[in-house]
Each structure stands twice: as structure tokens, then as C-alpha cells.
C-alpha positions in Angstrom: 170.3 53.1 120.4 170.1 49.5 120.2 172.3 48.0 117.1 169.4 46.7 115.5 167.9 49.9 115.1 171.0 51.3 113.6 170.2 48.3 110.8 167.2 49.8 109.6 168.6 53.3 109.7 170.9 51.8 107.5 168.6 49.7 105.2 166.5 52.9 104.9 169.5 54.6 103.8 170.5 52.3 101.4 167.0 52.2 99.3 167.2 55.6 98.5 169.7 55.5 95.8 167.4 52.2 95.3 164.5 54.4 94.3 166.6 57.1 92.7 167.9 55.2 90.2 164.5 53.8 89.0 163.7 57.3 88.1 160.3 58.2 90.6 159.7 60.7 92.4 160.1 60.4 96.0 157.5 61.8 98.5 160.1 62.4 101.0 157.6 63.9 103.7 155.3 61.0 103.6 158.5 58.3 102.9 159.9 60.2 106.5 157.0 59.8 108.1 156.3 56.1 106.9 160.1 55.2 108.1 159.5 56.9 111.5 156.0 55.1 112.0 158.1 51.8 110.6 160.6 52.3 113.2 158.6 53.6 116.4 156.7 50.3 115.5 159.5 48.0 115.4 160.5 49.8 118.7 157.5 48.7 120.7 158.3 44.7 120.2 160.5 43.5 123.4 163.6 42.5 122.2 165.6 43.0 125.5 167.6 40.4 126.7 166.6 38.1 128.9 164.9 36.8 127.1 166.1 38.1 123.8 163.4 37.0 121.7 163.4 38.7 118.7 160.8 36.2 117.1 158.1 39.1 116.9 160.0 41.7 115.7 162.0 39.6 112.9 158.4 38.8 111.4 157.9 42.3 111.6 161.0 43.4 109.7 160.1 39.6 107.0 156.7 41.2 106.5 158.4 44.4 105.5 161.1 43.1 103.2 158.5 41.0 101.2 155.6 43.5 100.7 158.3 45.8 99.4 159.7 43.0 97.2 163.4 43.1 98.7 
């Protein structure tokens, strides 16, 4: 798994407590299948090196982080 990948595993895990303490209820089948449809996604941009450009899928992860308001 490439390290990057483990980053959004991680962020993903992180916003959960996020969204717990603001007191919602979570959807968690439609939240899993939005993070695996986020990450098969972010999978498909070629980030492998050479020539390592990750231009594509950091835009990806920007558009992400602001829609979400992170």
C-alpha cells in the first residue's frame, strides 16, 4: 500500500471522533462507501515515480479538504 494511501486511511480515521463529537448521526454504510469510492478514486491518478507527479492527485485530495471545510 503506497504511504499516501495510509494518509487518508488515517485522515478518515481521524474525522470520526470529528463527527461524533458534533452530535450527528453517522450513516456509516453510505460514509464507507463514500470513503471507498474517495479512495479507489484517488487510486486511479499516477503517482508512481518516475515521474512522481502528484499534481493531479493533490488537487484531488485540496478539492476534498475544502468542500468538507477542513
Amino acid at each position: 500500500m503506497k504511504p499516501f494511501c495510509l494518509r487518508i486511511l488515517c485522515l478518515l480515521f481521524l474525522l470520526v471522533p470529528a463527527t461524533a463529537a458534533m452530535g450527528q448521526e453517522v450513516d456509516w454504510k453510505a460514509t464507507g462507501g463514500e470513503a471507498v469510492d474517495t479512495l479507489q478514486h484517488y487510486l486511479r491518478f499516477n503517482t508512481t515515480n518516475p515521474p512522481g507527479d502528484v499534481t493531479e492527485a493533490a488537487g484531488f485530495l485540496q478539492d476534498i479538504i475544502e468542500r468538507e471545510g477542513i
